[in-house]
C-alpha positions in Angstrom: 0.0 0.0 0.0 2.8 2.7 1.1 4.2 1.9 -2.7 1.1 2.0 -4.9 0.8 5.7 -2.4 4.8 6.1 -3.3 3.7 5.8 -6.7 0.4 7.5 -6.8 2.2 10.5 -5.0 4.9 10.9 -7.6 2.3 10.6 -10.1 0.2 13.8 -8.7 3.3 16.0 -8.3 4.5 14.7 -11.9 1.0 16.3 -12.9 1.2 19.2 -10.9 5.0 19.9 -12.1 3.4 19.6 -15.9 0.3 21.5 -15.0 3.0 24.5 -13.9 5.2 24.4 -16.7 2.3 24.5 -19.0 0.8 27.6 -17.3 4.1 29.1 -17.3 4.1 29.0 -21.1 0.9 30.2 -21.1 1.9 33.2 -19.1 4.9 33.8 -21.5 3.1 33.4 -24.4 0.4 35.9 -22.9 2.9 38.4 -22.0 4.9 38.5 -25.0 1.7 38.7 -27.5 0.5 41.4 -25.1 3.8 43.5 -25.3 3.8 42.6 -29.1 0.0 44.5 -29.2 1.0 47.3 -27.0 4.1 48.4 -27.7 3.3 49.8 -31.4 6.9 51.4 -31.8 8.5 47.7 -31.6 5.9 46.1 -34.1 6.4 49.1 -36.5 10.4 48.9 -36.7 9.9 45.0 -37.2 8.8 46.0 -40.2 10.0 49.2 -41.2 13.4 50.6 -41.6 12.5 54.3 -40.2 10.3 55.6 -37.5 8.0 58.2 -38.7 6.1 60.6 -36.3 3.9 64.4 -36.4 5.2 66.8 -33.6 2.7 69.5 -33.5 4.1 73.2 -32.6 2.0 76.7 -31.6 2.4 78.9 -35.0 2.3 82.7 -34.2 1.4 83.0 -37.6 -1.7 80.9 -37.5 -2.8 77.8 -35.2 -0.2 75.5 -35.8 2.8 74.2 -37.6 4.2 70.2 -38.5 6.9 69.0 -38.1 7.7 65.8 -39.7 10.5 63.6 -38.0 12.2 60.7 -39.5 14.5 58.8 -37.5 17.3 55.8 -38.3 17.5 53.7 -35.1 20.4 51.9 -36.7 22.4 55.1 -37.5 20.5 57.7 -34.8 20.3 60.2 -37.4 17.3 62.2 -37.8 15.3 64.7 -39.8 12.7 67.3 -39.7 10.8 67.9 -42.9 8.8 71.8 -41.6 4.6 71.9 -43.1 3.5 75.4 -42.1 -0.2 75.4 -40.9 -1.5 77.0 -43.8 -0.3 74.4 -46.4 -3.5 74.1 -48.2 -5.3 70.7 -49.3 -8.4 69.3 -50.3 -10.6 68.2 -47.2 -12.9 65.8 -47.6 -15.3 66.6 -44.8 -15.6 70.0 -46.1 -15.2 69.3 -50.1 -13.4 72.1 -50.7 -9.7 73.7 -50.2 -8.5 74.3 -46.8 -5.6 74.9 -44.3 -4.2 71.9 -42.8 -4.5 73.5 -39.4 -7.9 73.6 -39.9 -8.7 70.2 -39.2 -6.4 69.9 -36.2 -8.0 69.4 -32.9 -6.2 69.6 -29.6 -6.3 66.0 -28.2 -8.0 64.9 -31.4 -5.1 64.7 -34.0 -6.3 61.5 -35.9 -7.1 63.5 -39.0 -4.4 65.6 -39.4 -1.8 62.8 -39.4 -4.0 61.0 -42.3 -4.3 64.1 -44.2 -0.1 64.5 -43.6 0.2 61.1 -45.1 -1.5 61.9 -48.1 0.1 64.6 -48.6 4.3 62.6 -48.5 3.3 59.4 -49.4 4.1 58.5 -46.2 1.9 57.4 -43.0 3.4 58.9 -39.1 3.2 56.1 -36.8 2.5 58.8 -33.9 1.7 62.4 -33.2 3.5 64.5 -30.4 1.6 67.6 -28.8 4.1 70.2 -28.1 1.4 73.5 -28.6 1.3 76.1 -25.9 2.4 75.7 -22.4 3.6 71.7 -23.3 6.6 73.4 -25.0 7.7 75.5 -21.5 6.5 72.5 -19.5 8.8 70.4 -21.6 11.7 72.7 -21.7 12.0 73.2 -17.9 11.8 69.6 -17.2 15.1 68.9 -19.4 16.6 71.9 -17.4 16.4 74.0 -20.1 18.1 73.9 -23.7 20.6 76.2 -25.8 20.3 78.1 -29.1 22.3 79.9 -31.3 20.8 83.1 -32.4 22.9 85.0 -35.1 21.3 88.1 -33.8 19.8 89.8 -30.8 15.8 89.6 -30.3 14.7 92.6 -28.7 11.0 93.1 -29.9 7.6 93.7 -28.4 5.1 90.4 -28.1 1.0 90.4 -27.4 3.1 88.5 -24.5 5.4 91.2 -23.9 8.7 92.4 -24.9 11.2 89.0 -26.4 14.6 89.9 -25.2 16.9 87.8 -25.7 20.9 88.3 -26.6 22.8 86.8 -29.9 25.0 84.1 -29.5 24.6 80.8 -27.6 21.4 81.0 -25.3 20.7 79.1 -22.7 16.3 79.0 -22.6 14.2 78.3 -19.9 10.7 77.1 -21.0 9.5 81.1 -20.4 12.3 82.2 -23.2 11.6 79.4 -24.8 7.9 79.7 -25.4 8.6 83.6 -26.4 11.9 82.6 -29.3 8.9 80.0 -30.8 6.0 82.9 -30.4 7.4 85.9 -31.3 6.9 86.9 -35.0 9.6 89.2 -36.0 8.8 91.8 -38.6 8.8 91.0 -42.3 10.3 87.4 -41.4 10.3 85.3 -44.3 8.5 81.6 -43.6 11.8 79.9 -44.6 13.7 81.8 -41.3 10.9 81.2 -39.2 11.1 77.3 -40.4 14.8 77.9 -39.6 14.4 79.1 -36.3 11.5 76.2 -35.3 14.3 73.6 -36.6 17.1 75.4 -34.4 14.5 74.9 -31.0 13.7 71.2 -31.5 16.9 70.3 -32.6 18.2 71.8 -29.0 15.6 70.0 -27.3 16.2 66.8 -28.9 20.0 67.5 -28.1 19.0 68.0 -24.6 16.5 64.8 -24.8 19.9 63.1 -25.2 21.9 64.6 -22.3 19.0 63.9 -19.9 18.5 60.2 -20.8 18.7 58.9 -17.4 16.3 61.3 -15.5 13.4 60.9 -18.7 14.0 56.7 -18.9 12.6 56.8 -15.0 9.4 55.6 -14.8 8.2 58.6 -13.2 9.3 61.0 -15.9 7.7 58.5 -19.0 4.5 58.4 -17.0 4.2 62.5 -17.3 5.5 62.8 -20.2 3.1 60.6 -22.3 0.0 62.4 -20.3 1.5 65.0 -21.3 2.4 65.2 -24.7 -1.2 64.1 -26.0 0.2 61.4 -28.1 -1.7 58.3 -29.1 0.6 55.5 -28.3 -0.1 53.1 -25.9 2.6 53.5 -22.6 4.8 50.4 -23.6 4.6 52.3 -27.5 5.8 55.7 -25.6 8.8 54.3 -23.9 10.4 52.6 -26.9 10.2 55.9 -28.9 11.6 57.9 -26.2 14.4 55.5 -25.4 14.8 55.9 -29.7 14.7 60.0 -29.2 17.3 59.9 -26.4 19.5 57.9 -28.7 19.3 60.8 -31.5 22.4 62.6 -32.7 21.7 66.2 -32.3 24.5 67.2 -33.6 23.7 66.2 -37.3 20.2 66.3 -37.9 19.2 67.2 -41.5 16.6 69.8 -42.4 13.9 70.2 -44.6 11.3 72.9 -45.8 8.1 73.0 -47.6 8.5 75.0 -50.6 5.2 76.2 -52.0 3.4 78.9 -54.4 0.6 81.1 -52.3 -2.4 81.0 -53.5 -5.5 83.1 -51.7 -8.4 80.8 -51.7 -11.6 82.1 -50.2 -9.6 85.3 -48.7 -7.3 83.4 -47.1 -3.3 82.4 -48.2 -2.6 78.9 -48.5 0.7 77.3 -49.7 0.4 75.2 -52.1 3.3 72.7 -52.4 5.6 72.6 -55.9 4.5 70.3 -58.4 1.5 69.2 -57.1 3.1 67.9 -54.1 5.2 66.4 -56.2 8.4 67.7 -54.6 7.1 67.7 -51.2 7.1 63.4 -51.6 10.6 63.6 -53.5 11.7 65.8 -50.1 10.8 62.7 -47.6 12.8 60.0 -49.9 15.4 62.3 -50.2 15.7 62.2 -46.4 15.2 58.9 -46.3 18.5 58.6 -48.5 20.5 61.0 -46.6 19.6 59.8 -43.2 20.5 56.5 -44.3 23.7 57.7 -46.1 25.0 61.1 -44.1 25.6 62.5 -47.7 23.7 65.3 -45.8 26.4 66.6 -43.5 28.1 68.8 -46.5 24.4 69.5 -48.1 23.6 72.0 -45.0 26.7 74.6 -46.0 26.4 74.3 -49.7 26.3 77.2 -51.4 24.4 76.9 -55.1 23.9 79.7 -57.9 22.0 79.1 -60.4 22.6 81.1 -63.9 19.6 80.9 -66.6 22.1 79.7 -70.3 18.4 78.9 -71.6 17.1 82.2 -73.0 13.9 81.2 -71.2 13.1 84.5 -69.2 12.5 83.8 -65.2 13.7 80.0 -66.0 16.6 80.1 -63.1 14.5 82.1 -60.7 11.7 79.0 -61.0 14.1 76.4 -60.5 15.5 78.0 -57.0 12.7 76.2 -54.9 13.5 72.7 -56.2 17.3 73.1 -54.7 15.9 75.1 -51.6 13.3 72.2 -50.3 15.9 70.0 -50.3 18.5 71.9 -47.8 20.6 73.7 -50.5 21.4 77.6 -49.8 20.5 79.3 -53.3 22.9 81.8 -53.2 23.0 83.6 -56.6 20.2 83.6 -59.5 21.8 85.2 -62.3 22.1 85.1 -66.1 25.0 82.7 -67.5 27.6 84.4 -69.7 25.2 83.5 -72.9 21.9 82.1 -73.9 23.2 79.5 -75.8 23.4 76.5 -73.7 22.1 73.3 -74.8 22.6 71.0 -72.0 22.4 71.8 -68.2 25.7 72.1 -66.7 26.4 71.5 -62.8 30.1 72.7 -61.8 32.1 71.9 -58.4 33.3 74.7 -57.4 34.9 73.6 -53.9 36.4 70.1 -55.0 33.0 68.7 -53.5 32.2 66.6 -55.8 29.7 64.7 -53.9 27.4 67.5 -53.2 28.0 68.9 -57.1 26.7 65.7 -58.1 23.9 65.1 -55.7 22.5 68.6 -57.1 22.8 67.2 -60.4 20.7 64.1 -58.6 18.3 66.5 -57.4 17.3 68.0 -61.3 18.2 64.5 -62.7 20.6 66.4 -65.0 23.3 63.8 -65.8 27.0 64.4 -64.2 28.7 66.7 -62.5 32.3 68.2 -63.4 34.7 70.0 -61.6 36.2 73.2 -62.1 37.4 75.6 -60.0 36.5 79.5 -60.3 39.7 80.8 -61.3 40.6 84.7 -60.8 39.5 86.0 -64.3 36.1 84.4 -64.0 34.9 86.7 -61.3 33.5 90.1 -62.1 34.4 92.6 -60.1 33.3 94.5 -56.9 29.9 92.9 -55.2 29.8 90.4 -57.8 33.6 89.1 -57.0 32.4 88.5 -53.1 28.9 86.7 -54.0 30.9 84.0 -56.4 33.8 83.2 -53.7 31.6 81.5 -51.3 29.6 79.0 -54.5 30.1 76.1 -53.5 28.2 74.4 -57.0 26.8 76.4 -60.1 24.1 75.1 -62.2 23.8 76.8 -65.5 20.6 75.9 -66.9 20.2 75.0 -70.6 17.5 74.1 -73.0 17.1 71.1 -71.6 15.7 71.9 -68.4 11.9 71.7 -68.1 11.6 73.9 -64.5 11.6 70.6 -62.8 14.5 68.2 -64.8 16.5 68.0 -67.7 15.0 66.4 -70.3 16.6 62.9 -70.6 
């Protein structure tokens, strides 16, 4: 009898042993689907090579502006394409022509990032919140962050006087909230773009240097109330462990270029091309990020001199070079009319960035050749060629867009 029990009790805690490790694969399984649900930001890079996101920004000019941001976890680059608010599309809702801003919602941003998506060819796997006091909230959490401003501010605000000194800045999220606010007088959109780029791109920086206070549970917690994304919390703390991780330092930097148009009494932008070169922008980052052929692209210097005969022809093709990073420098005529072909010239024995202009325009292959002394006029016209990185001297060939191939 005490054996047939001997047996009988090895038999129930055989069972019960099975019975556990069967439940704790069940567990495991459980957990691991249920991360796999939740935690949207792992799923997405499992099958994409780039995370793709919306932060949202207070626009002084109107009621918000876009910034896309594209980042390479493998590389930690990272870039920031800028929409201004009043980017105009076609809503649905409304069947007609609208701002984008007009169909954003605080809380509710759903629509705008399908609208966005339309508009690159490309669909934001989250949206980040950063309008009014979420930009000062965030800034004095990371202790502050630090600008460069080529010259002093010192202008009057509906907030009050904006005062702060050129040079590197150190912001608190006060000063900060003022440098995105303010509207300085006669500013063009592309230096306001500039000077939203220079404020995330500290941030981001800072994001980096405070990595261990914002990985603390504590700090993710408030910061995904906060924000008003729409991840889930496991999605939110995989994309802020990928944001820590960014290299401020080299971020590349993109604009929408557009023509205004006033629809209904109102300016709207309306990209180039149809949009066209607004989706040739994001792949272009894509490539760069991927590559860092960037790094040289953000000092390049480009003129651009019309050899067509085709009157305004060089003027035109400024915004194609411009929405990809390049600094048009010069628009002039070339020497004569009687070009053929597109040209594009190193200057600078950069060869790369000559040739990833020519890229740009799909206009063949770049040459170098170096402006010797005789080929600069004199006076103003001597200074504004010394600092070209690449000409382009645009023949009958070009279409406003490409060189006919």
């Amino acid at each position: 009898m005490r054996m047939r029990g001997g047996r009988s009790g090895r038999r129930d805690f055989s069972y019960l042993l099975l019975v556990a490790i069967v439940a704790l694969l069940a567990a495991t399984a459980v957990f691991a689907a249920t991360r796999l649900r939740t935690d949207e930001v792992s799923r997405w890079l499992e099958e994409h090579d780039l995370l793709v996101g919306l932060i949202v920004l207070s626009d002084p000019r109107h009621r918000i502006a876009v910034e896309v941001l594209l980042i390479d976890p493998d590389t930690d680059r990272a870039g920031l394409l800028f929409i201004p608010g009043n980017v105009g599309a076609l809503i649905a809702s409304r069947n007609r022509m609208d701002a984008l801003e007009t169909i954003y919602q605080d809380g509710d941003a759903a629509p705008l990032r399908d609208k966005v998506a339309e508009l690159l060819g490309v669909s934001p796997l989250f949206v980040l919140e950063i309008t009014g006091g979420r930009m000062r909230d965030l800034v004095d959490l990371l202790g502050g962050v630090e600008v460069f401003l080529p010259n002093p501010i010192d202008q009057e605000s509906p907030e009050g006087r904006v005062l702060l000194p050129a040079g590197a800045v150190l912001l608190d999220g006060d000063k900060a909230l003022a440098y995105l606010n303010y509207h300085a007088v006669d500013e063009p959109e592309v230096e306001w773009a500039a000077r939203v780029h220079r404020l995330l791109q500290a941030v981001l920086r800072s994001v980096g240097e405070q990595r261990r206070m914002l990985l603390h549970r504590d700090a993710q917690r408030y910061l995904h109330q906060r924000l008003g994304n729409d991840l889930t919390e496991a999605g939110f703390t995989t994309l802020l462990s990928s944001l820590t991780e960014i290299d401020g330092e080299r971020m590349i930097f993109q604009y929408t270029i557009g023509q205004p148009q006033t629809v209904d009494g109102r300016t709207l932008i309306f990209p180039h091309y149809d949009g066209a070169l607004l989706r040739e922008a994001v792949t272009q980052v894509v490539a760069a990020l991927v590559s860092g052929q960037a790094d040289s692209v953000a000092s390049a210097n480009v003129e651009i001199l019309n050899g067509s005969g085709v009157t305004g022809l060089a003027r035109g093709a400024a915004p194609v070079l411009q929405s990809f990073g390049f600094r048009v420098a010069r628009v002039a005529n070339a020497d004569h009319h009687g070009y053929a072909a597109t040209e594009v010239i190193d200057r600078r024995g950069r060869l790369e960035v000559a040739q990833r202009v020519a890229d740009l325009m799909e206009c063949g292959t770049a040459r170098t050749e170096p402006y010797a002394a005789a080929d600069a006029a004199a006076g103003d016209e001597a200074d504004a060629v010394s600092d070209i990185d690449v000409t382009v001297i645009l023949g009958g060939d070009f279409n406003g867009r490409s060189c006919n191939q």
